[in-house]
N, C-alpha and C positions, 0 to 999 in steps of 0.2 A: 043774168048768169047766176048760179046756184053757188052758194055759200062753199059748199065742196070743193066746185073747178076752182073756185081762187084760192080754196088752201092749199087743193096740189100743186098747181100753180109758183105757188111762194115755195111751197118745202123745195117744187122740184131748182127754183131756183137756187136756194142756199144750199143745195146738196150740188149743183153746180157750180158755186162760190167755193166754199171749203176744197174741193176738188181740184181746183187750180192754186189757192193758197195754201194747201195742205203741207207742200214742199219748203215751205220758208218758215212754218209755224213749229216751235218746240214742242212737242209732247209733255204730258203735264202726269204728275204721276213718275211711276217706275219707269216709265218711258222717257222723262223729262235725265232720269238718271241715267238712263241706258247709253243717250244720247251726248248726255257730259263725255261719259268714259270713253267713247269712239272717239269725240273730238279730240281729246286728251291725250289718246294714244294716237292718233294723226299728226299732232303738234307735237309731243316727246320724239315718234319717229323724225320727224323734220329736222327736229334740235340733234339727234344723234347724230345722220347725215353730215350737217353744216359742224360739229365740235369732231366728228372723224375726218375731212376733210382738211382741217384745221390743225388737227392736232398730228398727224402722219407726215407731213413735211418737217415738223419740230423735231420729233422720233428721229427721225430720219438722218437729220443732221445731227442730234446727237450721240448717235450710236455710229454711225461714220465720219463727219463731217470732224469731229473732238475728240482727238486719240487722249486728251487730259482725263475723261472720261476710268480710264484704265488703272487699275492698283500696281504698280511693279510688285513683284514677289518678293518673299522676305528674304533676308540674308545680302542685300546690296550693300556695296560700301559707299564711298564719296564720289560726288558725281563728275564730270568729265567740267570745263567750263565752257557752259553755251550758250550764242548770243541769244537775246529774246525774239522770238517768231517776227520776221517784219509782215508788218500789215496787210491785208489779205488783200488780192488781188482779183476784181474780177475776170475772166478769163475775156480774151479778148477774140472779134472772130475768130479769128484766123487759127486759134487754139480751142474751138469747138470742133467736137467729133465727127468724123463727116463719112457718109455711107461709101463704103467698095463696092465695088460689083459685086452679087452676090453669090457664093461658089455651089456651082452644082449641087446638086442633090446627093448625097452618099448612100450609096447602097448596104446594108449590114452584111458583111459578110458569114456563113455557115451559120444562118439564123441568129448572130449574134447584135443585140442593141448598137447603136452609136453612142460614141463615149458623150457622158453628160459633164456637165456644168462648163465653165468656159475656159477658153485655150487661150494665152497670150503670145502672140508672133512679133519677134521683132526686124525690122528692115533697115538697111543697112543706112539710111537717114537717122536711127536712133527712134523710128517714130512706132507707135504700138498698134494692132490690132486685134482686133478680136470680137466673134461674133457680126461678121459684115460689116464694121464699124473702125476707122480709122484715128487713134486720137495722139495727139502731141509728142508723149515721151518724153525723154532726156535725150543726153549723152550715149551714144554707139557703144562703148566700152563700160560705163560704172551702171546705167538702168536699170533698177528694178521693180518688181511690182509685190504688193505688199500680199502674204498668202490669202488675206481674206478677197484681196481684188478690188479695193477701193482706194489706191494709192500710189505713189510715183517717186520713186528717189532717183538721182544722179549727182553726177559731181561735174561742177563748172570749172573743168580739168583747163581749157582754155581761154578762161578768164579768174577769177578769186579764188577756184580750187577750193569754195564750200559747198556744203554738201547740201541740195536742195529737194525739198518735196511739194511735192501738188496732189490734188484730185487727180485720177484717174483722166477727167475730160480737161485738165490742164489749169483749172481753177481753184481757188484758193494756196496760189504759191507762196513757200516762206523759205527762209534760210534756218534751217535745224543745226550746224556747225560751223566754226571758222576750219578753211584749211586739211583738206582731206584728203587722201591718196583716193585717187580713183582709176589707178592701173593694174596695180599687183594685190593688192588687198580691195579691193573696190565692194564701198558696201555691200551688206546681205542683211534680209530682217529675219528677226525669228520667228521659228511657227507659231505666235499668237500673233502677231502685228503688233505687239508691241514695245520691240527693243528692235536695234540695230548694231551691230558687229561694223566697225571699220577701224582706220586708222587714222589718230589725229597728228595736228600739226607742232606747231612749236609749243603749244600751250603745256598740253600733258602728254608728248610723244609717247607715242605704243599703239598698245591693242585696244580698243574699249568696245564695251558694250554701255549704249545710253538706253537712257526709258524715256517714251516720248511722253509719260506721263509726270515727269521733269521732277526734281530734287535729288538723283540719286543715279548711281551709273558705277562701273566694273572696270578695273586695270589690270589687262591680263601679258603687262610686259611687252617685251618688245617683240614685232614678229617673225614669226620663224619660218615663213615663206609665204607664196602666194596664193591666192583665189582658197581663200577660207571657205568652207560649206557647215553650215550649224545644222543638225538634224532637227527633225519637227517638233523631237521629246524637246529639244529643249537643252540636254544631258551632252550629247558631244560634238567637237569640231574636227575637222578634215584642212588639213592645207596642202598643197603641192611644195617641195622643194625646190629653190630656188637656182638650184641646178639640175634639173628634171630626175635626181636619180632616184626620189621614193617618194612616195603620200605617208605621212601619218595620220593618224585618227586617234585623240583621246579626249578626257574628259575635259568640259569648260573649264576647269579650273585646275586642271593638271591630272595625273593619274591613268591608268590601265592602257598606257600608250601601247596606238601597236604600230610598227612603221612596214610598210610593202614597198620592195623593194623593186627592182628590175626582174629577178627570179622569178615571183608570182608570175609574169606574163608569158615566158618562155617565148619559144622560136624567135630571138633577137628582138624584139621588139623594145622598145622603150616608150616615155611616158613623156605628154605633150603636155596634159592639160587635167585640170582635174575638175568636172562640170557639176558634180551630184552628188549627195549623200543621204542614205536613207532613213523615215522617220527614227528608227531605232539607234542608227551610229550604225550597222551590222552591215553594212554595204554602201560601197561606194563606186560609183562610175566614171572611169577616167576616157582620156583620148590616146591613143600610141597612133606609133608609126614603126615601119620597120625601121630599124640600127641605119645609120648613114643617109637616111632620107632627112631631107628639111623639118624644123620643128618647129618654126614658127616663131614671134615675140613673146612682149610679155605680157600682151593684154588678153585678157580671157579668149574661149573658146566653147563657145555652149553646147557645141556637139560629143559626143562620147560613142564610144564604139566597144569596151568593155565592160563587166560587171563583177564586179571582184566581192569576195565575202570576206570579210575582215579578219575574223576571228579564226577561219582557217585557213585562209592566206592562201585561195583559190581562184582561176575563173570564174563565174556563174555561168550554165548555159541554159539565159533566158530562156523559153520555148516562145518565142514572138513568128514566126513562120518566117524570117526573112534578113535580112542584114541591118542590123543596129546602129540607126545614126547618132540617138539624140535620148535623155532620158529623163523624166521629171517623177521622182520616187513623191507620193503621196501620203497624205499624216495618218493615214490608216494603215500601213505597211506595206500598200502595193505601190505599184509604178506604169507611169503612162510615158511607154517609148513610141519612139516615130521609127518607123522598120519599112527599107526598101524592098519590097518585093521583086525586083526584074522590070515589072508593067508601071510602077507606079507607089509612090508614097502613101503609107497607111499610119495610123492613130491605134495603137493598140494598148487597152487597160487592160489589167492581171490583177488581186486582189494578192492579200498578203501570203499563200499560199500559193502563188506561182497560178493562176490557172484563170485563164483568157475569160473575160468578160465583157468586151464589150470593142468595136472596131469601128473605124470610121478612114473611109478615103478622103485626102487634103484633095483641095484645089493644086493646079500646076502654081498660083498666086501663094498659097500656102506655102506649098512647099520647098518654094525657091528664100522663104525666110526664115530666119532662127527661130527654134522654137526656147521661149521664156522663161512661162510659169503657166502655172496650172491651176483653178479654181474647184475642185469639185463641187 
């Protein structure tokens, strides 16, 4: 055989070798370098993944989970006395969220969106829903849900009468105060989530406002009627009289009082309940009824049927298309009412400007429950 065949021979076989080890061998040179930085940025990527996945439950919890987290504003005085949070509780089944049936599909009506972000109903077990999602609650009469949507107060009116909070899904519960009214004054938070408005017990009887970011809290006397409403600002309160003849509205701290009386309403009507107040103080939505009809107790009433403008000491007349049951005024200066049409219950948002934007039809499940609070 000729010197030749056997060199092609051999070339051709290490040019078959390299060819199947080519895949495992590093490149030598610029190539050797090229090769680094790919690996490099395949492994950084990895490491981002595994330190995001990681690090977004921490976030998470401390931006909700830690209302300590929170600065109270300046100008607080001494703080109310409150017992220390008892030890966090894991939620137990049975106070895990658990799915509804889910409610039909809502048609928008006159080209208009379905209202966004999430709607809190409450039924008459005290328990919450929202968004096909059924979770815990409190108390039927003192419940509420904190504006941002990630929290739970009531008052354990039939047992200790403190005032208690949890998650949303019913975990992490603690006692935030000894001894709280939770009928006629029954807490309310502020539009930040971070203070609460109620009325304490023996300790510093009155009004207070506490910060759940704890040293420091507000005594604003004793109260001077029932179902308190703190607008979104921040700036003013609302209570009902204690003999239904008028609502005030003035500042947290006293000043620019305006009180409405039975006048404002006209055609006999009187005042039941007082449910809403808007971010501004400049509106407030109460409940009537005609003169000599039944009024009810003294524990809240979440529904409303009028819209009164404070400062001119008028009706408002909504433009909602339908009859006003219920109204949740939003930190932007509009308000998301629930308005019966004839056919059926509708979800209608207005922006601060009075002027429809966005519509959604309840389920018959929906709508046979109190409507709460409102998340936009």
């Amino acid at each position: 055989m000729p010197d030749a065949d056997d060199d092609r021979r051999i070339s051709d076989a290490f040019a078959a070798f390299r060819a199947n080890v080519s895949p495992c061998i590093r490149p030598a040179g610029v190539g050797a370098v090229r090769d680094t930085v790919r690996h490099r940025r395949r492994v950084a990527a990895v490491a981002a993944v595994v330190v995001c996945a990681v690090a977004l439950p921490a976030i998470a919890y401390a931006a909700i989970g830690d209302p300590r987290q929170v600065t109270p504003p300046p100008g607080a005085t001494s703080a109310p006395p409150t017992p220390e949070p008892s030890s966090s509780a894991s939620p137990s089944p049975s106070a895990a969220p658990s799915l509804d049936p889910p409610p039909p599909p809502s048609s928008p009506s006159g080209g208009l969106p379905p209202v966004p972000g999430t709607v809190f109903y409450l039924d008459q077990s005290g328990r919450l829903h929202a968004d096909g999602r059924r979770y815990p609650g409190g108390e039927l009469t003192s419940v509420n849900v904190s504006p941002d949507g990630t929290r739970v107060t009531w008052v354990d009116s039939s047992g200790t009468g403190d005032l208690l909070m949890s998650d949303v899904d019913g975990g992490n519960r603690r006692t935030v105060h000894f001894d709280v009214d939770g009928s006629c004054v029954e807490p309310i938070w502020s539009g930040d989530s971070t203070r609460m408005l109620f009325v304490s017990g023996p300790f510093v009887p009155g009004v207070v406002i506490g910060y759940f970011a704890g040293g420091a809290g507000d005594h604003l006397g004793e109260p001077l009627g029932c179902h308190y409403r703190w607008s979104a600002d921040g700036e003013r309160l609302a209570y009902l009289h204690g003999d239904l003849s008028a609502v005030t509205v003035s500042d947290v701290y006293g000043g620019r009082e305006r009180t409405l009386d039975r006048e404002v309403l006209g055609g006999d009507r009187v005042f039941t309940d007082l449910a809403a107040i808007s971010a501004d103080g400049g509106r407030v939505c109460v409940s009537t009824v005609p003169e000599g009809e039944p009024v009810g107790d003294v524990a809240r009433n979440l529904s409303c049927d009028t819209v009164i403008d404070v400062a001119r000491r008028r009706v408002v007349d909504v433009p909602i298309g339908g009859e006003l049951r219920a109204v949740l005024f939003t930190p932007d200066g509009g308000l998301l009412a629930r308005v019966d049409t004839g056919s059926g219950s509708e979800l209608v948002l207005l922006d601060a400007d009075d002027r429809l934007i966005a519509r959604t039809t309840e389920s018959p499940a929906e709508a046979g429950r109190s409507l709460l609070s409102y998340t936009p």
